[in-house]
C-alpha positions in Angstrom: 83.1 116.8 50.2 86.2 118.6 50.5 87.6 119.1 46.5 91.2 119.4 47.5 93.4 122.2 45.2 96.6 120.1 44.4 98.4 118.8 40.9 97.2 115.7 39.6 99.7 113.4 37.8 99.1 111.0 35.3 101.6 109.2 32.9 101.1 111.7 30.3 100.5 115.0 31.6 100.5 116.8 34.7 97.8 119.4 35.8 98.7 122.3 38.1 96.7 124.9 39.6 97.3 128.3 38.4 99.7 130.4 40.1 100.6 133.9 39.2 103.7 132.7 37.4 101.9 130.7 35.1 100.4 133.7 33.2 102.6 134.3 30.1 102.7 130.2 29.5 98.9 130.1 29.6 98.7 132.9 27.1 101.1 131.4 24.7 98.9 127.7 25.1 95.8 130.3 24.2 96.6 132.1 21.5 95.7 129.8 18.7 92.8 128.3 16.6 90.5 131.3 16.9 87.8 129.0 15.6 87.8 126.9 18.4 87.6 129.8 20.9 84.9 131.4 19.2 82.6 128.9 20.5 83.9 128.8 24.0 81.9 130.9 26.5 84.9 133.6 27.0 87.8 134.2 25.0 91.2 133.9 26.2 93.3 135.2 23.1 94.3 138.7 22.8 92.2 141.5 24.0 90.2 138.8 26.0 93.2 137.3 28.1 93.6 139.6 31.0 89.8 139.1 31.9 90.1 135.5 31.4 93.3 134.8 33.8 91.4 136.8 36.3 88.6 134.6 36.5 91.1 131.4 36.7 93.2 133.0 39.9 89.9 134.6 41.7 86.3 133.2 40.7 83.8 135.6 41.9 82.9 133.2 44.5 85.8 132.2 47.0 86.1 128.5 46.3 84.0 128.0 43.4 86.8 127.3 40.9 90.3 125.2 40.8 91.7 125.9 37.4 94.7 124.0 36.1 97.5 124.4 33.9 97.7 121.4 31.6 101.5 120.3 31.2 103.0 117.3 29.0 105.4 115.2 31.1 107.5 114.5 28.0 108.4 118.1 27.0 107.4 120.2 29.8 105.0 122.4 27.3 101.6 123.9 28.5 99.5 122.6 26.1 96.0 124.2 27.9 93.6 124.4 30.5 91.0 122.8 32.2 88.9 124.0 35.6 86.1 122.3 38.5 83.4 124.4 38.6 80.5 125.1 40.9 81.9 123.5 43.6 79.6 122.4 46.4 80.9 121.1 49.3 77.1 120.5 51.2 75.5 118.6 47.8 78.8 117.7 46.6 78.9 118.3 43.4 81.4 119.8 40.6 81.7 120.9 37.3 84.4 120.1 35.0 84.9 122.9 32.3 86.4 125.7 30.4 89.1 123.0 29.4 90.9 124.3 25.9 94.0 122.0 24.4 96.0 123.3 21.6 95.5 121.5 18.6 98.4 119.5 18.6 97.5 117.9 21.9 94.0 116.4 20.4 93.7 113.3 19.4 96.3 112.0 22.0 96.2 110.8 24.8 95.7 113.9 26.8 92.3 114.2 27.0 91.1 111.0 28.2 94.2 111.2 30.6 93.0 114.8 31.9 89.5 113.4 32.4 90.7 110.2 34.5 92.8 112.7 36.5 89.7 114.8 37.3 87.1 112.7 37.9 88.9 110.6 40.1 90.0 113.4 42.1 86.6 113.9 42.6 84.8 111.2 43.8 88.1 110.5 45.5 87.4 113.4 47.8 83.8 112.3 48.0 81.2 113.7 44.7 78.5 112.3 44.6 77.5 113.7 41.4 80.3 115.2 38.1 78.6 117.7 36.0 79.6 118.6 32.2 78.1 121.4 30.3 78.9 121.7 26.2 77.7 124.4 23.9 75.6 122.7 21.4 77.6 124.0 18.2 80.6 122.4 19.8 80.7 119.1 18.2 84.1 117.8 18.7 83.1 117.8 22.9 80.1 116.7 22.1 81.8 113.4 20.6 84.1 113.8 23.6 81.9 113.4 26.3 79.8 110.8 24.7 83.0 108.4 24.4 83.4 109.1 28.0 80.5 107.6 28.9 78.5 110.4 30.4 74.7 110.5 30.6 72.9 113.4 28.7 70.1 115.2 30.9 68.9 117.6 29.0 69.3 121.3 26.9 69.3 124.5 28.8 68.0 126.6 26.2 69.3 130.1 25.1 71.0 129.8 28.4 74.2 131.8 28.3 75.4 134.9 26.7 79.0 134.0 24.8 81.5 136.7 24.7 81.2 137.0 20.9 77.4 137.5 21.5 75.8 133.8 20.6 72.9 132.8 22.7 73.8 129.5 23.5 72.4 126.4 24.4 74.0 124.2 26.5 73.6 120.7 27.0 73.7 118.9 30.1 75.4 115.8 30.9 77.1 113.8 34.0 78.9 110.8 35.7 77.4 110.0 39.4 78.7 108.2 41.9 77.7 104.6 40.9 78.9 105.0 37.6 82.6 106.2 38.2 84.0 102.8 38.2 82.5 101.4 34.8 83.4 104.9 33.5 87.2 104.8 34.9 87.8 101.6 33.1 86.7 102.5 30.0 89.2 105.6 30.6 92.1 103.0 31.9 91.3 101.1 28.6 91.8 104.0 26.5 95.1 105.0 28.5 96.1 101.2 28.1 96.0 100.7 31.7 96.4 97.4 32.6 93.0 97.0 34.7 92.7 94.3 37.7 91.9 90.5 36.2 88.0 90.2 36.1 86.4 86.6 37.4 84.0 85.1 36.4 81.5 82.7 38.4 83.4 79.8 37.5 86.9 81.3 37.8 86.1 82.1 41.5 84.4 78.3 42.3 87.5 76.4 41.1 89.9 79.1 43.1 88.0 78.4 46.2 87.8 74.7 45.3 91.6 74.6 45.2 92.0 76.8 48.2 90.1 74.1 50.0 92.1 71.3 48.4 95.4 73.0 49.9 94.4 73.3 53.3 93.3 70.0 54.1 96.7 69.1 52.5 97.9 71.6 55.3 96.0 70.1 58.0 97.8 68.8 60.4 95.3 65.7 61.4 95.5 65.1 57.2 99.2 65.3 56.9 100.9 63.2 59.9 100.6 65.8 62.0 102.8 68.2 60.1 101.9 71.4 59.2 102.1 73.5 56.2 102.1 76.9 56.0 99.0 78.5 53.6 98.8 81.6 52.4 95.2 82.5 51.5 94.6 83.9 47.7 93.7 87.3 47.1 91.3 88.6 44.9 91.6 92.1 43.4 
């Protein structure tokens, strides 16, 4: 897996990777609903900002971490942040996380539009396995990732130390593989994607029935010898 550091854009919004220049937007999409980033693992309002870009433009481990930049195509405005994680190319596996919207930007479209953009990036360039981690006192993710369709493993307990001093549990969930396609409709559904036209049994045997119908019309031995050109159907 080679998780590929570009922008990914949808109809809604856009996500960059940080750059340098990005700094002063990302502090002005940070610094606001302190009650939101007292549950996040670091803090990136005031004091805590510096420390927190820094980990977004170099992880500690070269390669470890894209963060992006969340922009709105309508107005242009930064509106948050989102990152992959734990990046490994050899098991091929990510985490998605550290992803803080304003509060106007819940409740829209923007989240399920963020998570489309991300997990299909990934398994596009070859995951077997997306991982999502959510403090426990964090129920508004919690409800988040359980629309998403995600499956829950388990609760790492009193696994991190927040930056306000919480001993937080974390709990565990992800998307795999297999499930990425029920998973990305259900996220193209929310988005009001138009999704490909689903057959049934029945649908399919009268196609092909038909399809059989028109070429022994276009038979040549069938049709005094002329012949008609047929253009096999396609199925999406």
């Amino acid at each position: 897996m080679e998780l590929l550091t570009t922008p990914l854009e949808g109809q809604y919004v856009r996500l960059e990777p940080v750059e340098p220049q990005m700094q002063e937007e990302m502090r002005a999409a940070l610094e606001c609903d302190p009650e939101t980033l007292a549950i996040q693992f670091a803090s990136g309002r005031g004091e805590g900002f510096p420390s927190y870009w820094a980990a977004m433009l170099t992880p500690c481990r070269p390669g470890s971490r894209i963060g992006f930049g969340i922009r709105l195509l309508n107005n242009g405005q930064l509106v948050g942040t989102t990152s992959f994680h734990h990046i490994s190319s050899a098991n091929r596996t990510v985490e998605i996380g550290s992803t803080f919207y304003r509060p106007d930007a819940r409740g829209t479209k923007v989240n399920p539009e963020v998570k489309l953009l991300l997990l299909d990036h990934a398994f596009s360039c070859g995951a077997l396995r997306v991982q999502l981690t959510v403090d426990s006192r964090n129920e508004r993710s919690l409800a988040a990732v359980a629309k998403l369709g995600a499956m829950r493993e388990g609760v790492l307990r009193r696994h991190l130390v927040t930056w306000t001093g919480h001993l937080r549990n974390t709990l565990v969930f992800s998307i795999i593989d297999t499930e990425w396609p029920e998973v990305r409709e259900r996220l193209r559904e929310r988005l009001g994607i138009a999704g490909a036209p689903k057959l049934n049994g029945s649908d399919i045997k009268n196609a092909l029935g038909l399809f059989s119908a028109i070429q022994r019309i276009g038979d040549p031995s069938r049709n005094g010898g002329c012949q008609t050109m047929i253009c096999p159907p396609r199925y999406y």
